[in-house]
C-alpha positions, 0 to 999 in steps of 0.5 A: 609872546609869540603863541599869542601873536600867532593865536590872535592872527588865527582867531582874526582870520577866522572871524573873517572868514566866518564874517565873510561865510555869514554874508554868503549864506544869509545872500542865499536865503534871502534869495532863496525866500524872495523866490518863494515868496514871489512864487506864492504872490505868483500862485495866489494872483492866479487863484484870484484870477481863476475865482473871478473867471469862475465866478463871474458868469454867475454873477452876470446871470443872477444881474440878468435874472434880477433884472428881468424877474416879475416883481410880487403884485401889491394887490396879492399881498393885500388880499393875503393880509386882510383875511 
């Protein structure tokens, strides 16, 4: 009676223990992974943010030609169909 005492009080404390080591290490992954996730958002905002700084000039200059291109005369179109 008493080895199933003592056996039973071993295993107890050893699902503790385990219990308690399990919250441990699932503590540190999620911190682990929350910093990497944060630096992936941290790296992909500045991708975003490079595209726009590198883009943005040509998107000005091509509103810029838009706006002051010659449009085709009418007339040019007219004599091209009617022959």
């Amino acid at each position: 009676m008493d080895a199933i005492l003592f056996y039973g009080i071993i295993i107890l404390l050893a699902l503790g223990f385990l219990s308690f080591a399990w919250l441990i290490v699932r503590g540190w992954l999620e911190l682990i992974f929350s910093f990497l996730l944060g630096v992936f958002k941290l790296l992909w905002n500045i991708v975003k943010v490079a595209f726009w700084v590198v883009t943005l000039p040509f998107r000005l200059i091509g509103a810029i030609f838009r706006l002051f291109r010659r449009k085709p005369r009418e007339s040019r179109e007219q004599d091209v169909t009617s022959i």
